[in-house]
Biopython code that builds the backbone (N, CA, C, O; Angstrom):
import numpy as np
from Bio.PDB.StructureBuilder import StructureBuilder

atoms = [
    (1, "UNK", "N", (0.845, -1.177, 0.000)),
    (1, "UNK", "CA", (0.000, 0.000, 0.000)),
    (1, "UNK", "C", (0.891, 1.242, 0.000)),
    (1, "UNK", "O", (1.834, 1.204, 0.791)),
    (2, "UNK", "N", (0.777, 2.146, -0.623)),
    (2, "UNK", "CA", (1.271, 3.175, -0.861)),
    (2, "UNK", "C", (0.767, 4.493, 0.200)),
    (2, "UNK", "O", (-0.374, 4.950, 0.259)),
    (3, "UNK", "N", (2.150, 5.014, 1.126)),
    (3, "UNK", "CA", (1.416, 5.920, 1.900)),
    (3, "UNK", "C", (0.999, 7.688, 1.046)),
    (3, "UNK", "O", (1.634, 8.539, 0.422)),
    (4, "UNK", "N", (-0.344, 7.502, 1.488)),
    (4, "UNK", "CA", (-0.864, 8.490, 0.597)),
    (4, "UNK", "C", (-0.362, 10.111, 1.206)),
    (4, "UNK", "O", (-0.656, 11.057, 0.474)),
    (5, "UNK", "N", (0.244, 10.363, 2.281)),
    (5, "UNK", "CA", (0.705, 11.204, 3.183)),
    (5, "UNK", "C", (2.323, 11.638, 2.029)),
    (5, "UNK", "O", (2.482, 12.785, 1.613)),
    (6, "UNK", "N", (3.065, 10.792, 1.787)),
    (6, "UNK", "CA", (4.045, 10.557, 1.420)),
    (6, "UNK", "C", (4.034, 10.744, -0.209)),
    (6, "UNK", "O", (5.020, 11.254, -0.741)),
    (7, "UNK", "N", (3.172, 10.425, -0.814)),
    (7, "UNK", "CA", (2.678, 10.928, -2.454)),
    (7, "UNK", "C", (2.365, 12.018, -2.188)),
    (7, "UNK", "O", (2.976, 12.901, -2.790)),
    (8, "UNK", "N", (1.332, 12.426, -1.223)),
    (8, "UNK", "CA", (1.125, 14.023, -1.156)),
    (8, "UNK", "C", (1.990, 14.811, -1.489)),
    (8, "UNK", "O", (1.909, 15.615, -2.417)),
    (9, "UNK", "N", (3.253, 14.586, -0.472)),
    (9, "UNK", "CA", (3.817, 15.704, -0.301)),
    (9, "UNK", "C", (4.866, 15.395, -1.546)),
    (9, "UNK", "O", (5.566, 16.393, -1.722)),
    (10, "UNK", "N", (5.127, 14.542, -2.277)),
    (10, "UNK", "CA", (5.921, 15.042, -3.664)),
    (10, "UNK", "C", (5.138, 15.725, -4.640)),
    (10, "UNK", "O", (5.780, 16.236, -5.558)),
    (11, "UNK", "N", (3.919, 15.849, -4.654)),
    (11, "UNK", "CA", (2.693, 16.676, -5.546)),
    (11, "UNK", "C", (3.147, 17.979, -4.811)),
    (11, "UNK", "O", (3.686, 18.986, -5.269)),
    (12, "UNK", "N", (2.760, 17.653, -3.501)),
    (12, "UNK", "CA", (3.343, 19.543, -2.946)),
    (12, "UNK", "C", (4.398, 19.816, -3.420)),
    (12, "UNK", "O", (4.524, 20.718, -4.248)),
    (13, "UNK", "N", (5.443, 19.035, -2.959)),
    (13, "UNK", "CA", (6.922, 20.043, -3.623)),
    (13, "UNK", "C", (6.813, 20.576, -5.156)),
    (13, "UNK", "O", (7.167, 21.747, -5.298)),
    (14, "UNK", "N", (6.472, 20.041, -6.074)),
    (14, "UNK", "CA", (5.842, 20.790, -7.441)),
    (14, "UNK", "C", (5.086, 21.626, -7.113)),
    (14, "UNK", "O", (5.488, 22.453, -7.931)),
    (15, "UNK", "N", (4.368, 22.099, -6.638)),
    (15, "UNK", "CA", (3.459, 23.189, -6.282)),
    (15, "UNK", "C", (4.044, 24.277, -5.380)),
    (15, "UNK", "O", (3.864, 25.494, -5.412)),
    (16, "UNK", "N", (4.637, 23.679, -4.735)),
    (16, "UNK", "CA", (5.843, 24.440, -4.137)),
    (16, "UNK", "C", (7.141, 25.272, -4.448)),
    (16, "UNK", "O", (7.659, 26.238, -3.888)),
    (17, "UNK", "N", (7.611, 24.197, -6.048)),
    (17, "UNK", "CA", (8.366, 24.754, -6.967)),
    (17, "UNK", "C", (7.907, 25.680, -8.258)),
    (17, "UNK", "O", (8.682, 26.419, -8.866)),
    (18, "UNK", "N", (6.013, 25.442, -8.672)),
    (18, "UNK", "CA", (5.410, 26.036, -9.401)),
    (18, "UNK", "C", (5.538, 27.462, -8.615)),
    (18, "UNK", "O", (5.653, 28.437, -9.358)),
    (19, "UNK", "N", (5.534, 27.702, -7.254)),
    (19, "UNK", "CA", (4.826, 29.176, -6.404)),
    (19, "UNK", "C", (5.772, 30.010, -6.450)),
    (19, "UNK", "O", (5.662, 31.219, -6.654)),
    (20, "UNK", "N", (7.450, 28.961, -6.129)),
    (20, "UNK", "CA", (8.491, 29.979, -6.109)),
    (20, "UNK", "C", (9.137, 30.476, -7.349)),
    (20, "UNK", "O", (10.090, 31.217, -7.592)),
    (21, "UNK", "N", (8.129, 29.685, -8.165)),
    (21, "UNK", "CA", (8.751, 30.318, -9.751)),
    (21, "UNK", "C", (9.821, 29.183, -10.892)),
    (21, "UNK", "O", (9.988, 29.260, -12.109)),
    (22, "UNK", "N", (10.406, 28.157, -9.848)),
    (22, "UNK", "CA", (11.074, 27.411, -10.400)),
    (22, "UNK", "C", (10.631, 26.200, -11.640)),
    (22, "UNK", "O", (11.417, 25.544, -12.324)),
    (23, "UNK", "N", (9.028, 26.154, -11.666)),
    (23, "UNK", "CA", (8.839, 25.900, -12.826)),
    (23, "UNK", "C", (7.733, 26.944, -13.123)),
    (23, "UNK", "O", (6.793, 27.174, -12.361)),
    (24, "UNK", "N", (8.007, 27.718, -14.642)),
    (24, "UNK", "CA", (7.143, 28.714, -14.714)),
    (24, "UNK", "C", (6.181, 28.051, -15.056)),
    (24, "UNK", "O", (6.173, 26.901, -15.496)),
    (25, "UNK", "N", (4.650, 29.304, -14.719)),
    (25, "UNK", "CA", (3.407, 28.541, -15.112)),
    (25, "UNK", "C", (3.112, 28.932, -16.397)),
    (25, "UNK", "O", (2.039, 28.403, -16.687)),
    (26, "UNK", "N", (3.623, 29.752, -17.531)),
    (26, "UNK", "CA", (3.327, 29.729, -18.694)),
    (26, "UNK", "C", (3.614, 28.794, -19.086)),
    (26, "UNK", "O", (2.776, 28.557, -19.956)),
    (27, "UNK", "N", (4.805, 27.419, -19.012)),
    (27, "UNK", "CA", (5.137, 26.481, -19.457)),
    (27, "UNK", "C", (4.219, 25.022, -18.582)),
    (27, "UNK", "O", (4.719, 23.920, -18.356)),
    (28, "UNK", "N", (2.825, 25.458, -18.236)),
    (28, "UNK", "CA", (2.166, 24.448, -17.636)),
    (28, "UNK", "C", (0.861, 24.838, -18.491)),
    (28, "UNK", "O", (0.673, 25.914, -19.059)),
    (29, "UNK", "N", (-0.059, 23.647, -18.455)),
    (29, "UNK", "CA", (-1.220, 23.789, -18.821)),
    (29, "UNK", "C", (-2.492, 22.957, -17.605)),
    (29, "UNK", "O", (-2.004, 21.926, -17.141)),
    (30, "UNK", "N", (-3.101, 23.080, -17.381)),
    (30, "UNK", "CA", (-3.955, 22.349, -16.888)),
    (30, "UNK", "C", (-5.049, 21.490, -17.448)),
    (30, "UNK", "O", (-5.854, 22.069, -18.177)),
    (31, "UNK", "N", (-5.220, 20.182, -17.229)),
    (31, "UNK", "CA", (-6.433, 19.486, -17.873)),
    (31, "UNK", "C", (-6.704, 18.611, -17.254)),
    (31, "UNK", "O", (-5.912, 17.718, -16.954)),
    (32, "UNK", "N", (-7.762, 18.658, -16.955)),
    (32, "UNK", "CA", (-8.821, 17.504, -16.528)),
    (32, "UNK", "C", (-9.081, 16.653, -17.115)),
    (32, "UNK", "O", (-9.489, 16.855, -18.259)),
    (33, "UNK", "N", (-8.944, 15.006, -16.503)),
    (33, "UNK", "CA", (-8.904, 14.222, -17.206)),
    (33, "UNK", "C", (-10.663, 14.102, -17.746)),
    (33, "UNK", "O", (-11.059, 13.758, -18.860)),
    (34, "UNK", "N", (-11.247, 14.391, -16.899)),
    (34, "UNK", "CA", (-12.476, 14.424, -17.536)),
    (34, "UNK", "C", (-13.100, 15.063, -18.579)),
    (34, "UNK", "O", (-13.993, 14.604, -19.291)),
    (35, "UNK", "N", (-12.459, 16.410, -18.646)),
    (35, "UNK", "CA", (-12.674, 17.043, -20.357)),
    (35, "UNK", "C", (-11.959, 16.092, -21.159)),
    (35, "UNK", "O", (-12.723, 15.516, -21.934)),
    (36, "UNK", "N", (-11.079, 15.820, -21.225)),
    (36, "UNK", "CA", (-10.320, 14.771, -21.967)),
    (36, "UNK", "C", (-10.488, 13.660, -22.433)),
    (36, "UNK", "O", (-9.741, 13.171, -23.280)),
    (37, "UNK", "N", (-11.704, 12.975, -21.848)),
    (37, "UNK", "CA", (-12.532, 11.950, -21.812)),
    (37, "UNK", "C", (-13.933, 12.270, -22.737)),
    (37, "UNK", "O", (-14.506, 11.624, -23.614)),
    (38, "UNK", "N", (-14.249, 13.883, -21.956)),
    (38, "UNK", "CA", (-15.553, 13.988, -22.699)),
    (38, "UNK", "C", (-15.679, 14.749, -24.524)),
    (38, "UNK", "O", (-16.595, 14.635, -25.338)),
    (39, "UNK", "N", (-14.290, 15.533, -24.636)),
    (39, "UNK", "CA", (-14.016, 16.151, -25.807)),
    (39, "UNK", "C", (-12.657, 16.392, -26.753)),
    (39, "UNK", "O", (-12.331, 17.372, -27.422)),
    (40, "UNK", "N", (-11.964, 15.043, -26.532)),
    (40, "UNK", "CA", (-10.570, 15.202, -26.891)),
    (40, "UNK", "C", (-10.030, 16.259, -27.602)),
    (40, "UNK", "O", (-9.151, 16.984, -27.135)),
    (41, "UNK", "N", (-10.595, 16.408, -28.909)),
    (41, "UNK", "CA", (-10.396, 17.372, -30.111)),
    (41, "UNK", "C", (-10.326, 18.962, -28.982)),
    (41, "UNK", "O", (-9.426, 19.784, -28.808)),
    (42, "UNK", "N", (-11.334, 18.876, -28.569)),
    (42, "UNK", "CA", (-11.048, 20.529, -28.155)),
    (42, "UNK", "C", (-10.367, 20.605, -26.674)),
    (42, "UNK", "O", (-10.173, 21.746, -26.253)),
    (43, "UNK", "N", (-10.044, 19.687, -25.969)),
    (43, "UNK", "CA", (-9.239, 19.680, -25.046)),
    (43, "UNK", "C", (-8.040, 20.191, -25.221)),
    (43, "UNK", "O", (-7.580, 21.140, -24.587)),
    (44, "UNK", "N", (-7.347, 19.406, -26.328)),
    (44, "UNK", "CA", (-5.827, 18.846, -27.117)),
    (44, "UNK", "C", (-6.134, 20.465, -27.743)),
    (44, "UNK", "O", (-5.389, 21.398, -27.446)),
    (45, "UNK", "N", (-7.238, 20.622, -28.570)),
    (45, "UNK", "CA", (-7.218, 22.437, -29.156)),
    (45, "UNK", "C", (-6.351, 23.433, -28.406)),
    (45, "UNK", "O", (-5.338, 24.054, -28.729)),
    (46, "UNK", "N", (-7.510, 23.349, -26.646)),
    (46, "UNK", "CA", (-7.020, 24.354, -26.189)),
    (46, "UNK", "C", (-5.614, 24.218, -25.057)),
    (46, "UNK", "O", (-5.309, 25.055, -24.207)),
    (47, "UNK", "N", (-5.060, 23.201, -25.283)),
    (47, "UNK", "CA", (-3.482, 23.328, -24.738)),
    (47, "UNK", "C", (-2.772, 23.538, -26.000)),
    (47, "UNK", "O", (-1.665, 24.075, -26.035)),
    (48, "UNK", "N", (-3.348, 23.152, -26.961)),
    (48, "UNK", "CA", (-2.026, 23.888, -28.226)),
    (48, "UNK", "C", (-2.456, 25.301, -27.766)),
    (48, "UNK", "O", (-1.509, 25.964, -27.345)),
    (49, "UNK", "N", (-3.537, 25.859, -27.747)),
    (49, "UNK", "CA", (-3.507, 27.135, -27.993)),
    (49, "UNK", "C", (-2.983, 28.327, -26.767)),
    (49, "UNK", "O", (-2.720, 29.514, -26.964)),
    (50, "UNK", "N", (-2.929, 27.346, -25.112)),
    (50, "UNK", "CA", (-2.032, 27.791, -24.278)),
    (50, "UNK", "C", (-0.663, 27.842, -24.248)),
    (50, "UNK", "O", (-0.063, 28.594, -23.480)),
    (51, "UNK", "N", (0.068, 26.850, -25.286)),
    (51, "UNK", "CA", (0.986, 27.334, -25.834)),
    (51, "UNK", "C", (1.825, 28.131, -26.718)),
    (51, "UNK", "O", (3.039, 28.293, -26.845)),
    (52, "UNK", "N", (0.663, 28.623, -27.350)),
    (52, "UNK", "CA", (0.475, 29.259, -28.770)),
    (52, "UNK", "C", (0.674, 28.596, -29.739)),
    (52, "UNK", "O", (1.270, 28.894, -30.774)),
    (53, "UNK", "N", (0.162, 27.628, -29.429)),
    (53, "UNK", "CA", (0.727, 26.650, -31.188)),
    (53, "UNK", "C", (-1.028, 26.532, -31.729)),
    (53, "UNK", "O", (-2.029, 26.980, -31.170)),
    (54, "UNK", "N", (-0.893, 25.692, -33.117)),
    (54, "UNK", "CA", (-1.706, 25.606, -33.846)),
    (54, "UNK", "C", (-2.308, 24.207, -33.628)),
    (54, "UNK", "O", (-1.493, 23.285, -33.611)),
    (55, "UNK", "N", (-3.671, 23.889, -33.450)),
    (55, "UNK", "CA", (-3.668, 22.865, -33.733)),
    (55, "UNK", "C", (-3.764, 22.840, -35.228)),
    (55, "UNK", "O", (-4.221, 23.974, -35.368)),
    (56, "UNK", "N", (-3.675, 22.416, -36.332)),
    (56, "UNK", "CA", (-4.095, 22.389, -38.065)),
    (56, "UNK", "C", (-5.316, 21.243, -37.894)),
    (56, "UNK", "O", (-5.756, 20.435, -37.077)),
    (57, "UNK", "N", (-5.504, 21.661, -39.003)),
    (57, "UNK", "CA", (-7.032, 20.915, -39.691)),
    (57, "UNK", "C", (-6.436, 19.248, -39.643)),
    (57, "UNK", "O", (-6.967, 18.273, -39.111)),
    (58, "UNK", "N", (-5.312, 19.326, -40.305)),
    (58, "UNK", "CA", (-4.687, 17.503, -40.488)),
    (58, "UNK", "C", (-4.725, 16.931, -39.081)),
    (58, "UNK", "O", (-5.367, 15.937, -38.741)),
    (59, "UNK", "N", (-3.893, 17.748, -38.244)),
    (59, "UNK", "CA", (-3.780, 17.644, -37.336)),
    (59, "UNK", "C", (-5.213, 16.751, -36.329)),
    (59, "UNK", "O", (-5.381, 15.694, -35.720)),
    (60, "UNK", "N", (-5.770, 17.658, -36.584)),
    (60, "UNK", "CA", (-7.586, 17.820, -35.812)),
    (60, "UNK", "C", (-7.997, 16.347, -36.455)),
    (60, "UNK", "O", (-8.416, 15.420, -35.762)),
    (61, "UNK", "N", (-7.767, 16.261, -38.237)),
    (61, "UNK", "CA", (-8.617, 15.127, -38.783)),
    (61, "UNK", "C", (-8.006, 13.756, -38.123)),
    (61, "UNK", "O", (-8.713, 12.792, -37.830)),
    (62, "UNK", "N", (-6.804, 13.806, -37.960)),
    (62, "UNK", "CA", (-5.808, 12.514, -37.252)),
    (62, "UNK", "C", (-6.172, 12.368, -36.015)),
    (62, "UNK", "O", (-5.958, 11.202, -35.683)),
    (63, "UNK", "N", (-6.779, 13.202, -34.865)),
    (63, "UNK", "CA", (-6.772, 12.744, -33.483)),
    (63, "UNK", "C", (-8.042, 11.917, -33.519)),
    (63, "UNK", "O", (-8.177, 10.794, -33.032)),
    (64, "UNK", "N", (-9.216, 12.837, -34.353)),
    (64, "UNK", "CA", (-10.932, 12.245, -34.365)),
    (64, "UNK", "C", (-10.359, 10.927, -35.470)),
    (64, "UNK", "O", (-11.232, 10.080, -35.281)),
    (65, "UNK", "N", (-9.578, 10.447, -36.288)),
    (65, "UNK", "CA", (-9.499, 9.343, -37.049)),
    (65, "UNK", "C", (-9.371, 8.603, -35.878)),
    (65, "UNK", "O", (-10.468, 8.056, -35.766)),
    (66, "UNK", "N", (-8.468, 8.166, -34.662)),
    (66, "UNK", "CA", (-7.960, 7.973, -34.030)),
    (66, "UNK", "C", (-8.939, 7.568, -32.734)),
    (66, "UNK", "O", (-8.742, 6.526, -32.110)),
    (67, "UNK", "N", (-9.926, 8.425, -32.420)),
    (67, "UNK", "CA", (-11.394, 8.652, -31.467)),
    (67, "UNK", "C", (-12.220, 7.532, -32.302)),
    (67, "UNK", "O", (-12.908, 6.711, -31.695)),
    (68, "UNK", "N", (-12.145, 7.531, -33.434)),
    (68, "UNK", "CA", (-13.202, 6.809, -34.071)),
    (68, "UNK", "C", (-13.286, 5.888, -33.846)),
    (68, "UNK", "O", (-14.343, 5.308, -33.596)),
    (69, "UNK", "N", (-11.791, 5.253, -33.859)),
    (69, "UNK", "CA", (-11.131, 4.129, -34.526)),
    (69, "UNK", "C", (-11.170, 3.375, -33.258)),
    (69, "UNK", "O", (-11.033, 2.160, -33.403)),
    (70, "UNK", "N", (-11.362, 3.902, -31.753)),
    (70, "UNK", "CA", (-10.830, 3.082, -30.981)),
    (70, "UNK", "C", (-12.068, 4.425, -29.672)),
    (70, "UNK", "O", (-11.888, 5.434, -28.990)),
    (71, "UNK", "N", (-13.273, 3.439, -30.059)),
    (71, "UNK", "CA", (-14.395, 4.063, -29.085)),
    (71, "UNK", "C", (-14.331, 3.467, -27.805)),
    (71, "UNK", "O", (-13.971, 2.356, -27.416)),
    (72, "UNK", "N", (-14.813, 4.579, -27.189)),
    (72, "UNK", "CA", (-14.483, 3.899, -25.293)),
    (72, "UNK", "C", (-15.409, 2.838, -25.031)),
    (72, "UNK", "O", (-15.446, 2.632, -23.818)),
    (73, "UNK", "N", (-15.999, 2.253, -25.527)),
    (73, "UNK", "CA", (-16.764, 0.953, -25.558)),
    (73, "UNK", "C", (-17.130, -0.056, -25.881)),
    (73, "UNK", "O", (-17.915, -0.939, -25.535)),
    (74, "UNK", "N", (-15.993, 0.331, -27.107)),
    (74, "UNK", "CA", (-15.023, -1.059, -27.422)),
    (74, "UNK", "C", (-14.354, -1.801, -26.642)),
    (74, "UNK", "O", (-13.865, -2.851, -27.061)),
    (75, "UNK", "N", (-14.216, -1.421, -25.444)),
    (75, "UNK", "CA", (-13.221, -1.951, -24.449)),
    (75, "UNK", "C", (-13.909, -1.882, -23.057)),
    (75, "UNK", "O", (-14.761, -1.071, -22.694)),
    (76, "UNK", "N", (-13.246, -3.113, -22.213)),
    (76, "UNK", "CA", (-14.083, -3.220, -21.187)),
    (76, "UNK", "C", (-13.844, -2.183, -19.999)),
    (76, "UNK", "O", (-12.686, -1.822, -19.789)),
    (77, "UNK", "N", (-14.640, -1.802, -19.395)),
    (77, "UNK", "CA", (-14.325, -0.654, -18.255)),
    (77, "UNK", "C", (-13.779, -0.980, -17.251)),
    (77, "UNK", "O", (-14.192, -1.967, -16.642)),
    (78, "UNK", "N", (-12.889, -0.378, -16.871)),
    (78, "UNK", "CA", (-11.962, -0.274, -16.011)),
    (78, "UNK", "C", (-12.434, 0.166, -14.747)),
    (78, "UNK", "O", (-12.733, 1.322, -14.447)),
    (79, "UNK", "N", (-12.487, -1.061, -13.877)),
    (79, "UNK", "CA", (-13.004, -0.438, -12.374)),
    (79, "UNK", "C", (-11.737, -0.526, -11.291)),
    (79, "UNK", "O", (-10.807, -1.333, -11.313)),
    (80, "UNK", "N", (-11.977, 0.519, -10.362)),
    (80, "UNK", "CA", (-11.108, 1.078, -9.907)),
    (80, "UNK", "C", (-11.890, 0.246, -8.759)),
    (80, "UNK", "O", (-13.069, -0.110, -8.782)),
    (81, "UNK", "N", (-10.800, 0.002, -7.622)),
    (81, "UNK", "CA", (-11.185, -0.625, -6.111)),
    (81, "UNK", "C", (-10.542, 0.609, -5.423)),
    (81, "UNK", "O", (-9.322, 0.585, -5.255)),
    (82, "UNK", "N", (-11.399, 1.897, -4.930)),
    (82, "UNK", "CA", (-11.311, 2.945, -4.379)),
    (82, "UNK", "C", (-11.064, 2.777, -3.051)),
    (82, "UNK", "O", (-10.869, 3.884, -2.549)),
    (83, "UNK", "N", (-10.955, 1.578, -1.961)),
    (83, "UNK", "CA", (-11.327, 1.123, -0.667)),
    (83, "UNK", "C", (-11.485, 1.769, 0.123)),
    (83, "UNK", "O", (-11.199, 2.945, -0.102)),
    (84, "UNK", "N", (-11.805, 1.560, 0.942)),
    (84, "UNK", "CA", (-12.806, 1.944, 2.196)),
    (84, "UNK", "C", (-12.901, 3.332, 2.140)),
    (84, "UNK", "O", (-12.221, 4.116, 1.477)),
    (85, "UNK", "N", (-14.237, 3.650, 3.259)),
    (85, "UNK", "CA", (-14.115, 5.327, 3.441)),
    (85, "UNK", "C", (-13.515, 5.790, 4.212)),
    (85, "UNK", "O", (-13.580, 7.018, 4.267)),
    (86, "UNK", "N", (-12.703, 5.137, 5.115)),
    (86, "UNK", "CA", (-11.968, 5.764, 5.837)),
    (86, "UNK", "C", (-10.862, 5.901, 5.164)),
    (86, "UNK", "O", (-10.485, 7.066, 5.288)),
    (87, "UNK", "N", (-10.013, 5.172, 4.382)),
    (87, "UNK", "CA", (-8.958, 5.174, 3.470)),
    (87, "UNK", "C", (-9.309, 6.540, 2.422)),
    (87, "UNK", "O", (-8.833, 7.671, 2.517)),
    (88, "UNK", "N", (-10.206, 6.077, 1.503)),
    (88, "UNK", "CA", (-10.902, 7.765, 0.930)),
    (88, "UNK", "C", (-11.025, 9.260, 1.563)),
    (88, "UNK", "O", (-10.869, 10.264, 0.868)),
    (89, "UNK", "N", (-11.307, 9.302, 2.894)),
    (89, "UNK", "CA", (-10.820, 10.122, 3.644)),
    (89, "UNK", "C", (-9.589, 10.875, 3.945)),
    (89, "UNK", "O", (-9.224, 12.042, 4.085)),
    (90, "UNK", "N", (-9.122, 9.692, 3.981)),
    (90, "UNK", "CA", (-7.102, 9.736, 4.702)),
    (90, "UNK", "C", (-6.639, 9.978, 3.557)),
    (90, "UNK", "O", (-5.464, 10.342, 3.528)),
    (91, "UNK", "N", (-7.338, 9.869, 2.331)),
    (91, "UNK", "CA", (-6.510, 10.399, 1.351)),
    (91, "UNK", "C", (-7.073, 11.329, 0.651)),
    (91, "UNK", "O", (-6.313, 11.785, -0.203)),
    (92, "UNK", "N", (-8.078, 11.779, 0.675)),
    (92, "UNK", "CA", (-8.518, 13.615, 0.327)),
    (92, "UNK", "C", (-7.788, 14.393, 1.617)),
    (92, "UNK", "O", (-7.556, 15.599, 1.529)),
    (93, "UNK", "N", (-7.557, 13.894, 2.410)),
    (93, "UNK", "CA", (-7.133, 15.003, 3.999)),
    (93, "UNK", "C", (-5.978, 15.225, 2.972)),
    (93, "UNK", "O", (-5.919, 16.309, 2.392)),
    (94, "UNK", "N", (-4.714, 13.886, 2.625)),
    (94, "UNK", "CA", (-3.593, 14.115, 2.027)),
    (94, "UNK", "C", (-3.166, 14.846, 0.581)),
    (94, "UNK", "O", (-2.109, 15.439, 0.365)),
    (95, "UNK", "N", (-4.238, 14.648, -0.314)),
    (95, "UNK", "CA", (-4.180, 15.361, -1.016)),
    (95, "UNK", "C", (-4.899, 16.343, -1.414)),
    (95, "UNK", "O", (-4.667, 16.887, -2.493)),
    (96, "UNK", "N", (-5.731, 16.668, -0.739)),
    (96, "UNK", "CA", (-6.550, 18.254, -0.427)),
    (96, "UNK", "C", (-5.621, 19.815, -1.162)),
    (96, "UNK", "O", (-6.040, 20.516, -2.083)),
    (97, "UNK", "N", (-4.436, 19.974, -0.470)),
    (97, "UNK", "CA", (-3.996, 20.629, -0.971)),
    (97, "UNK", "C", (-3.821, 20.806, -2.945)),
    (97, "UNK", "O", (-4.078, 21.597, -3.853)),
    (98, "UNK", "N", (-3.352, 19.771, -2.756)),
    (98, "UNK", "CA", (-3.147, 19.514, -4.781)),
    (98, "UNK", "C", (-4.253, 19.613, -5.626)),
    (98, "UNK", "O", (-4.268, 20.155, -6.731)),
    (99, "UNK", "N", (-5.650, 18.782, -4.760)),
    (99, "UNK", "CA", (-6.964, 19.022, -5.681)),
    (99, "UNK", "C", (-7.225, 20.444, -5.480)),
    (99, "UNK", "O", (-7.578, 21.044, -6.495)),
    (100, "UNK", "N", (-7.125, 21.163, -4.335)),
    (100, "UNK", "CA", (-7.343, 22.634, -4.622)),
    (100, "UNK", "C", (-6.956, 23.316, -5.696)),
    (100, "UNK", "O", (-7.530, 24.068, -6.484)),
    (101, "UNK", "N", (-5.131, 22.635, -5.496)),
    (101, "UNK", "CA", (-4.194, 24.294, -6.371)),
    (101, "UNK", "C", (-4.861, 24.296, -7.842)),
    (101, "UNK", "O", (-5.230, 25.282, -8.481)),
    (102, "UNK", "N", (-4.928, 22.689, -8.278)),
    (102, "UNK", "CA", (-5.581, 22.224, -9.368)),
    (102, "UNK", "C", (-6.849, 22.343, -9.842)),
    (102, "UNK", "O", (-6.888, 22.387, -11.071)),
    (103, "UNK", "N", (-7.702, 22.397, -9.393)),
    (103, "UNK", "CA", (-9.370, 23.097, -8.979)),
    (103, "UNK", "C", (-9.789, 21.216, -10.046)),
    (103, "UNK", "O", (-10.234, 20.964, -11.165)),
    (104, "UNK", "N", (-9.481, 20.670, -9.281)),
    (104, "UNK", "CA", (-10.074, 19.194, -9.460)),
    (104, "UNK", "C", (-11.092, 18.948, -8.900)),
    (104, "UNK", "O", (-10.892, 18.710, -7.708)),
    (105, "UNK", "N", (-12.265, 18.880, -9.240)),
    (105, "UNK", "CA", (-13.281, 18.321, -8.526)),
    (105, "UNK", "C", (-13.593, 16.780, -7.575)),
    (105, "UNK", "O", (-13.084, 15.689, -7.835)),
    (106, "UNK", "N", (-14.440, 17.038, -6.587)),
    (106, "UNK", "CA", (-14.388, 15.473, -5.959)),
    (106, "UNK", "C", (-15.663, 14.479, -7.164)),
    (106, "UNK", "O", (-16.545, 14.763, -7.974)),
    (107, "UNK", "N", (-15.219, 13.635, -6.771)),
    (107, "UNK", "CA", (-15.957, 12.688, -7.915)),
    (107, "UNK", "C", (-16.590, 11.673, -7.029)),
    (107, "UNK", "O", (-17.256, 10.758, -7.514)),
]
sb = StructureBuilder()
sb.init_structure("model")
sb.init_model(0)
sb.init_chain("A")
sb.init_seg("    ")
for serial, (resi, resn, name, xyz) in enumerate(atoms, 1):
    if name == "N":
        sb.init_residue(resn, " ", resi, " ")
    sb.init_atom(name, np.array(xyz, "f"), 0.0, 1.0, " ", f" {name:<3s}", serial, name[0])
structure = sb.get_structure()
């Protein structure tokens, strides 16, 4: 079992190194895996476009070839064993901070 106290705090030290500047935040993007899930094409859009890059039309036609080609239900779902609520607990207390800086929602 992995102590979730102990993952925390290497997520903090990045957040820690994002605050003092040592990794700049123009060179970060943020995404939710759940937009990512629900709209690839314009997810993937708008981090090219936080970088200033382009996504192109080829570009765009290759990711949806790609979405098509390989639908999320083609494949069997992936269940997660989240355990207990007290464990679920002990580990939002631990990573509380990170879902904040991140504005991650609870699920």
């Amino acid at each position: 079992m992995t102590d979730p106290n102990l993952s925390a705090g290497r997520f903090n030290a990045v957040i820690d190194q994002i605050e003092a500047g040592g990794i700049p935040k123009d060179r970060l993007h943020h995404l939710l895996y759940t937009d990512l899930v629900d709209d690839p094409i314009a997810a993937i859009a708008a981090m090219y476009g936080a970088f200033g890059l382009e996504l192109t039309q080829a570009g765009r036609d290759a990711m949806q070839h790609y979405v098509d080609a390989n639908p999320r239900g083609a494949r069997p779902v992936h269940k997660l064993n989240l355990g207990t609520e007290e464990m679920n607990s002990r580990d939002r207390i631990a990573f509380a901070r990170y879902q904040e800086y991140f504005s991650i929602p609870f699920e």
